[in-house]
OpenMM code with the backbone's topology and positions (N, CA, C; nanometers):
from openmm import Vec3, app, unit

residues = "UNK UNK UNK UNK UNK UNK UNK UNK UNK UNK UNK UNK UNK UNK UNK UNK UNK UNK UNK UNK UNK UNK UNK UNK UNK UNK UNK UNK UNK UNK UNK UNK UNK UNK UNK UNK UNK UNK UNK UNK UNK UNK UNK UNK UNK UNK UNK UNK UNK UNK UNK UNK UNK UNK UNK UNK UNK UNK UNK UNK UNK UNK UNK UNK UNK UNK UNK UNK UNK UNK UNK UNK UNK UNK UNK UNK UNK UNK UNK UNK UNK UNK UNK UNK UNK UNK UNK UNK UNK UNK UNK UNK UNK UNK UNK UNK UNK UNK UNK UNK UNK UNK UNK UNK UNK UNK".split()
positions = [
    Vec3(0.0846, -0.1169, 0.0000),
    Vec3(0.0000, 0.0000, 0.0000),
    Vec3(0.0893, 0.1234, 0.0000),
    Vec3(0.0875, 0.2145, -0.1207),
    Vec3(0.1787, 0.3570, -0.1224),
    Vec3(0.0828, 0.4106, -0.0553),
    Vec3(0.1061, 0.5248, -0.0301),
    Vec3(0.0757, 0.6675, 0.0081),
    Vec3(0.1058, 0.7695, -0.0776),
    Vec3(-0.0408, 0.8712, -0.1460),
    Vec3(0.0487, 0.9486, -0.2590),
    Vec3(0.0457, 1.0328, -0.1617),
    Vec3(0.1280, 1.1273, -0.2271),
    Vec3(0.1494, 1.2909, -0.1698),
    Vec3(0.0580, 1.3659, -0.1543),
    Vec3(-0.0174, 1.3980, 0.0012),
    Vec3(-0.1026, 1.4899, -0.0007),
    Vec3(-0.0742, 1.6724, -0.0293),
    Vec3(-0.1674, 1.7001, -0.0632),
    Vec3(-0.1727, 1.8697, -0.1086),
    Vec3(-0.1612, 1.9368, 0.0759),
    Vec3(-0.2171, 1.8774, 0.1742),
    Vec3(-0.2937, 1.9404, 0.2555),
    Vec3(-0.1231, 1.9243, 0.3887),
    Vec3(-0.0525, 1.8266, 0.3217),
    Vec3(0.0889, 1.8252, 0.4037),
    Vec3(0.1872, 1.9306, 0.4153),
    Vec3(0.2205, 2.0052, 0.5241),
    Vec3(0.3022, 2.1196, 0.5136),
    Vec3(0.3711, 2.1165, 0.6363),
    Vec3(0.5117, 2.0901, 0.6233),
    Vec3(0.6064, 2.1047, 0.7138),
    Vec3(0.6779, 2.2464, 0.7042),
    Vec3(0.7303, 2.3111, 0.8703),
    Vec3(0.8067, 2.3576, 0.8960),
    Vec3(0.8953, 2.3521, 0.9491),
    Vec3(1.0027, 2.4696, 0.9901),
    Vec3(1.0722, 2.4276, 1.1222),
    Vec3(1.1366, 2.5867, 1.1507),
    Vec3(1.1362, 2.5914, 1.2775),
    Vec3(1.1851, 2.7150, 1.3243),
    Vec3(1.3162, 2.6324, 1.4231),
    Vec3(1.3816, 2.7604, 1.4443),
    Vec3(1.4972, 2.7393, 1.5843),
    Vec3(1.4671, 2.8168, 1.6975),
    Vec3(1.4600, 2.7539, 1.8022),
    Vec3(1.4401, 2.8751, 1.9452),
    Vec3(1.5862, 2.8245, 2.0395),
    Vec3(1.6694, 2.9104, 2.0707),
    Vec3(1.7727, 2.9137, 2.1581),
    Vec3(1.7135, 2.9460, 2.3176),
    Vec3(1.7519, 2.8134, 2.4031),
    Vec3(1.7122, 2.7632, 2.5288),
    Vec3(1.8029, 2.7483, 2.5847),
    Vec3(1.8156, 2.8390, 2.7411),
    Vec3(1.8978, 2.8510, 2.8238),
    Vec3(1.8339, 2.6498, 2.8815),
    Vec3(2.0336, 2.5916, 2.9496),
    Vec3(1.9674, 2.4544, 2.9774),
    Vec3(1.9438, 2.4806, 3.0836),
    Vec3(1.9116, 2.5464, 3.1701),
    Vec3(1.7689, 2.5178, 3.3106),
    Vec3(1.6176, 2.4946, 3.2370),
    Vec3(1.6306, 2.5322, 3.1332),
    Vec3(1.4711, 2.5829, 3.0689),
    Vec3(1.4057, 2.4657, 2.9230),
    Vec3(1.5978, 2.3600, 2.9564),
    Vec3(1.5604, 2.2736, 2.8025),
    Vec3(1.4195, 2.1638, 2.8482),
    Vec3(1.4038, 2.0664, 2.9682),
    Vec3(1.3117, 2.0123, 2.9848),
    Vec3(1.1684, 2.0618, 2.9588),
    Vec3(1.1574, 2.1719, 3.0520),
    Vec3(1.0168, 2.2019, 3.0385),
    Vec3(0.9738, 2.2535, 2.9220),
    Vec3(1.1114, 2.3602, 2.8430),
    Vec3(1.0233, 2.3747, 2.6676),
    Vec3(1.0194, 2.2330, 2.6085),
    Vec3(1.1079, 2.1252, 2.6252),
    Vec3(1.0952, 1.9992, 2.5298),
    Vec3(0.9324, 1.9523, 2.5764),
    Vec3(0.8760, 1.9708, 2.7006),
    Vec3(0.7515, 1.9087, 2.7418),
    Vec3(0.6856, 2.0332, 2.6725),
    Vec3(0.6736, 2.1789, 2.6649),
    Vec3(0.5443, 2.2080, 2.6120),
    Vec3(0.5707, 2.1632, 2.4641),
    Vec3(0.6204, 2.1855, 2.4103),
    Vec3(0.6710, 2.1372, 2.2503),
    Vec3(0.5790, 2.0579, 2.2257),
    Vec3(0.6053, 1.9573, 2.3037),
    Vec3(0.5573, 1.8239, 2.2699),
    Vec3(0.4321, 1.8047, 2.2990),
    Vec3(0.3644, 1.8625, 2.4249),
    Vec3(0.2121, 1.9287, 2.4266),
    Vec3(0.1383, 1.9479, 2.3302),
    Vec3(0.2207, 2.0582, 2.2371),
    Vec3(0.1080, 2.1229, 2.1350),
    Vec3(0.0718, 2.0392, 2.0117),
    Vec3(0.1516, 1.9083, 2.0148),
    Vec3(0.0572, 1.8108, 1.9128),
    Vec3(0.1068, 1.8026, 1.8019),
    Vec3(0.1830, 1.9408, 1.7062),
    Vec3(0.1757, 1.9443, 1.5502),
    Vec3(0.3460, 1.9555, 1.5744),
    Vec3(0.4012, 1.9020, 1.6706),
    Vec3(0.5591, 1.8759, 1.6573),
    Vec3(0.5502, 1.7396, 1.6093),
    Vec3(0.7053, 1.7389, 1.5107),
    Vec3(0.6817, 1.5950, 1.4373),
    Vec3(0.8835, 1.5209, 1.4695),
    Vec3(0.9042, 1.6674, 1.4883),
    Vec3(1.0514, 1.6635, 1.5799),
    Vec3(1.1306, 1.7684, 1.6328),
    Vec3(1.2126, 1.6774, 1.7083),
    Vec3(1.2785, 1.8028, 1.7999),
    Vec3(1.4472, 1.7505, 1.7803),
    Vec3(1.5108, 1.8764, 1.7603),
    Vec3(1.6783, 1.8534, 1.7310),
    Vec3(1.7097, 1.8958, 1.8234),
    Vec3(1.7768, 1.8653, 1.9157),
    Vec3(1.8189, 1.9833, 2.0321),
    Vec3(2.0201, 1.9737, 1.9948),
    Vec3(2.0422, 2.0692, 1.9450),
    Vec3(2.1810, 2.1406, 1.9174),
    Vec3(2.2833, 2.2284, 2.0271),
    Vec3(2.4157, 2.2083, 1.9946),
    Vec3(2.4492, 2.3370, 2.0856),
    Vec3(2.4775, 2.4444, 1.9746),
    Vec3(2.5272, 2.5612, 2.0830),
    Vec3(2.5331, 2.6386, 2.0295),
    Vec3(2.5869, 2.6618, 1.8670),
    Vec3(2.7105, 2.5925, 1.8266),
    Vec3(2.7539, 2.5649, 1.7236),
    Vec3(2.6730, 2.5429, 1.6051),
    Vec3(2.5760, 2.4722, 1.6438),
    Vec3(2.5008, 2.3662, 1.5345),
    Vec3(2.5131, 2.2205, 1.5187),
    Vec3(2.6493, 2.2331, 1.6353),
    Vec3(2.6158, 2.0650, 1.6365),
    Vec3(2.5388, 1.9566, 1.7151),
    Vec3(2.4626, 1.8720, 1.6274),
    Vec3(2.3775, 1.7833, 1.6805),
    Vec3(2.4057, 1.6918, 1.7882),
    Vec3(2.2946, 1.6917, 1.9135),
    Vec3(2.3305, 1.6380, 2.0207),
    Vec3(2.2285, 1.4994, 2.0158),
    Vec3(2.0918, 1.5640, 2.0319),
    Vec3(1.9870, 1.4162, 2.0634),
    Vec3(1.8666, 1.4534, 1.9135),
    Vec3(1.8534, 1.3957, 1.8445),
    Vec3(1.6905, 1.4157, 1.7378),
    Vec3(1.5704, 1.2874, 1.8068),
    Vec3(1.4747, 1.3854, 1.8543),
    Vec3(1.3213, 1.3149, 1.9258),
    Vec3(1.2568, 1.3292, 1.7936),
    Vec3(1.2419, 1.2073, 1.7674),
    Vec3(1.1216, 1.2109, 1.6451),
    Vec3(1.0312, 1.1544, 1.6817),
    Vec3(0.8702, 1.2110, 1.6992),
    Vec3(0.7762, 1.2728, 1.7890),
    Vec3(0.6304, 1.2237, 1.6610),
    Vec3(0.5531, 1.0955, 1.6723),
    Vec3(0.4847, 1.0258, 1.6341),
    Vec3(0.3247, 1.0947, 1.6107),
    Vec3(0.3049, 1.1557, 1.4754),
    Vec3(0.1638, 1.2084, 1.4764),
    Vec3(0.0671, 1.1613, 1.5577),
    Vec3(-0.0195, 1.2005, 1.6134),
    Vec3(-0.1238, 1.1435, 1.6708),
    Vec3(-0.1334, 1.0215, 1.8263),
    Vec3(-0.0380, 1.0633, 1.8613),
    Vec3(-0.0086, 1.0620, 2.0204),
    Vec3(-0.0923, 1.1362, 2.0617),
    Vec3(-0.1411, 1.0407, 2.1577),
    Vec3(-0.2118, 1.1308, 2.2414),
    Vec3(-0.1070, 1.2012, 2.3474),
    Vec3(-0.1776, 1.3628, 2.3756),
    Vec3(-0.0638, 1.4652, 2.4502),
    Vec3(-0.0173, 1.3876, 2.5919),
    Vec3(-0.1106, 1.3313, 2.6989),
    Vec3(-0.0381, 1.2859, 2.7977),
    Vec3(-0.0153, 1.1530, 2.7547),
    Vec3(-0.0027, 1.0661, 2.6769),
    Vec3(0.0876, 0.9847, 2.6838),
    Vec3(0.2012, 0.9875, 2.5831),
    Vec3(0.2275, 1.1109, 2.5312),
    Vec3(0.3335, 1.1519, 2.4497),
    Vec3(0.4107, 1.1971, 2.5492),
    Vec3(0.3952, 1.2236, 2.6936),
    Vec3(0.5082, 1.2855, 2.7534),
    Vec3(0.5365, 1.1982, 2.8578),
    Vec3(0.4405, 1.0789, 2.8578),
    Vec3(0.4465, 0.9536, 2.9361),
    Vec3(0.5513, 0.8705, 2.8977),
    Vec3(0.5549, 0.8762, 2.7643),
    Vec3(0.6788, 0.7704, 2.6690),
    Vec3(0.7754, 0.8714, 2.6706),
    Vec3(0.7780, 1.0026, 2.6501),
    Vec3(0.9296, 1.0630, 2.6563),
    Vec3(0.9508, 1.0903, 2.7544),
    Vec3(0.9167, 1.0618, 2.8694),
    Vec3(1.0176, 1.0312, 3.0142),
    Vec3(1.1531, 0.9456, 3.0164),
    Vec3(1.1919, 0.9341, 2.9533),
    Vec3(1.3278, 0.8659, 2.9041),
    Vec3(1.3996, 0.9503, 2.8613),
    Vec3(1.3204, 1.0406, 2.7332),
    Vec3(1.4251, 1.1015, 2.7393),
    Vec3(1.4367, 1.2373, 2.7418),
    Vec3(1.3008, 1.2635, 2.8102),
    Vec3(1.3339, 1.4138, 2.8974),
    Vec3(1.4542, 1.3937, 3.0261),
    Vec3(1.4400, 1.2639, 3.0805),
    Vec3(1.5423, 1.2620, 3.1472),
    Vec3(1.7040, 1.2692, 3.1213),
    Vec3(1.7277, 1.2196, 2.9598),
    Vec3(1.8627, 1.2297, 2.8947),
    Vec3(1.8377, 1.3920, 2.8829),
    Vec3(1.7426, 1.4457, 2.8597),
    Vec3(1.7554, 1.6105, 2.8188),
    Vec3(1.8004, 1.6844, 2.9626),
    Vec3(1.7462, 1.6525, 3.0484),
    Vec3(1.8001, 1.6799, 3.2017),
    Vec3(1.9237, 1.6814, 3.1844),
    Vec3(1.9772, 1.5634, 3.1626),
    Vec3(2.1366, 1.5092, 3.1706),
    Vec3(2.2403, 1.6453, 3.0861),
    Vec3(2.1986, 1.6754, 2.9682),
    Vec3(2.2462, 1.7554, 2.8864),
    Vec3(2.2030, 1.8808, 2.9399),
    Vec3(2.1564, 1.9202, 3.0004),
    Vec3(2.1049, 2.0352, 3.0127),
    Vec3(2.2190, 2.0811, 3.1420),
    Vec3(2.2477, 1.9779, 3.2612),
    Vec3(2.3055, 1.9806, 3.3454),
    Vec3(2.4545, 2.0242, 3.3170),
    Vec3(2.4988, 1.9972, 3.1746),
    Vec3(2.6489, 1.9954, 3.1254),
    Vec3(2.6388, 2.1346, 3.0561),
    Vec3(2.5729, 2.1544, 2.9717),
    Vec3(2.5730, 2.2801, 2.9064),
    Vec3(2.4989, 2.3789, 2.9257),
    Vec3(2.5149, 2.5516, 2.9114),
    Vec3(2.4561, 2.6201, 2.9920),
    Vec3(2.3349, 2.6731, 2.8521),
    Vec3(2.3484, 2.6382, 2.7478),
    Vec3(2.2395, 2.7415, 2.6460),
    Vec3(2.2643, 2.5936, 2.5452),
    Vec3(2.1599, 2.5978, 2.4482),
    Vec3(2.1099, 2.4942, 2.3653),
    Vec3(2.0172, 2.5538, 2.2389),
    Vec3(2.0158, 2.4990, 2.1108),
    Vec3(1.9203, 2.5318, 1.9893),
    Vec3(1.8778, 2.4079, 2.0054),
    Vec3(1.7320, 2.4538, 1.9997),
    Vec3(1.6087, 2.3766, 2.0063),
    Vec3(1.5601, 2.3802, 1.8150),
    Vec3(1.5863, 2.2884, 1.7107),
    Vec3(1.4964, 2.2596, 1.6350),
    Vec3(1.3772, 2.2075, 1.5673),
    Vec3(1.2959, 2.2746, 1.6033),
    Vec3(1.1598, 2.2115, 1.5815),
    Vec3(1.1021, 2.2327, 1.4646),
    Vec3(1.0345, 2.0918, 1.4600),
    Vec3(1.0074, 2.0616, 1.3011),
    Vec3(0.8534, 2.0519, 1.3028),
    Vec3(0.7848, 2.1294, 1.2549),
    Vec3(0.5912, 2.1283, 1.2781),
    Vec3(0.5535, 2.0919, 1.1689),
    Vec3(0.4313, 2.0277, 1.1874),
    Vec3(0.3286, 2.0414, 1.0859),
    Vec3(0.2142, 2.0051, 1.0667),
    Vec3(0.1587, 2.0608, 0.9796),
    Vec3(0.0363, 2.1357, 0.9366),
    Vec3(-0.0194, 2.0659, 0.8614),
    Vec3(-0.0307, 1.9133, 0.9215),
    Vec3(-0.1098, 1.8084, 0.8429),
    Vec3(-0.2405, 1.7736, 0.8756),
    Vec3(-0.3369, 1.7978, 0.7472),
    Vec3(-0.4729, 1.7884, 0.7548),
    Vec3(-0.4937, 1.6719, 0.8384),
    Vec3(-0.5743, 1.6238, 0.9251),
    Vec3(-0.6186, 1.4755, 0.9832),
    Vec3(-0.7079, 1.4636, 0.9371),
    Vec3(-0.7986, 1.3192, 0.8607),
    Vec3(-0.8598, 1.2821, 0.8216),
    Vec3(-0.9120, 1.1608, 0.8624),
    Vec3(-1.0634, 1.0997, 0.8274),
    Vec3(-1.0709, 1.0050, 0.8601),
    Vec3(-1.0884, 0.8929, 0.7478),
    Vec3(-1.0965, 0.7469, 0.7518),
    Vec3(-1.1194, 0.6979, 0.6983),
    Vec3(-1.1445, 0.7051, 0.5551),
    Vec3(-1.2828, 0.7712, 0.5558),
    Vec3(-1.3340, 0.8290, 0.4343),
    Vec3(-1.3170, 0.9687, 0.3554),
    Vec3(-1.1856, 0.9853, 0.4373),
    Vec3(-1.1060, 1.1714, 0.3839),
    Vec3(-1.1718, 1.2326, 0.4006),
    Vec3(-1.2589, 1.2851, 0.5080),
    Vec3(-1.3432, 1.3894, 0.5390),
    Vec3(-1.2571, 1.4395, 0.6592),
    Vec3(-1.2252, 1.5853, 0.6448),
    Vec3(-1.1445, 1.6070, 0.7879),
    Vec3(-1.1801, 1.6047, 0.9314),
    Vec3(-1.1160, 1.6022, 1.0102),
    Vec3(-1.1599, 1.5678, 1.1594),
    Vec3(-1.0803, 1.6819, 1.1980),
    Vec3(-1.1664, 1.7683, 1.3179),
    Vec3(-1.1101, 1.8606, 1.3914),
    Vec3(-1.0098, 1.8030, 1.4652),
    Vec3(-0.8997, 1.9072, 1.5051),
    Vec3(-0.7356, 1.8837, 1.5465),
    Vec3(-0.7545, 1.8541, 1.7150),
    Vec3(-0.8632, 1.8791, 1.7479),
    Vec3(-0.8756, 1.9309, 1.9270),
    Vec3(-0.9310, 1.7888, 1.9699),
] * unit.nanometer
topology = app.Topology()
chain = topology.addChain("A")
for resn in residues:
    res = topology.addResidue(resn, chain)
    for name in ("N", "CA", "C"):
        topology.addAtom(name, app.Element.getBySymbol(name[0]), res)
């Protein structure tokens, strides 16, 4: 079974620079708001430390139930370094059901 290319698929990604006292709790709202699909967390440089790739359609509390693992490795890193780039990758994918009729996001 392919999958063609939907019209209604639209990825982004922004960078937000996070002091590490502050990397856990932004990695938990991140991951809250649902339309994260990943998270790069970088240092300052640009070089890559951990990539959370973050499963459409998780439900929100048990999306932060399963990354208790590795919010706790983000702890760990956060403890060593004092500032961090957060890359987050969103998107803006229609949900549908079954019969391609859309389903509200909430």
């Amino acid at each position: 079974m392919s999958q063609s290319p939907n019209k209604n698929d639209r990825d982004w990604t922004e960078e937000i620079a996070v002091a590490g006292s502050e990397l856990v709790d932004r990695a938990k709202k991140l991951v809250a708001e649902g339309n994260v699909r990943r998270l790069i967390i970088r240092r300052p440089n640009g070089e890559s430390l951990l990539e959370i790739p973050l499963t459409a359609g998780v439900a929100v509390g048990g999306a932060v139930t399963i990354m208790a693992p590795v919010l706790a490795a983000l702890g760990a890193l956060a403890a060593l370094l004092s500032e961090f780039k957060v890359e987050v990758i969103r998107s803006d994918r229609l949900i549908e059901d079954s019969d391609n009729r859309p389903l509200d996001k909430e």
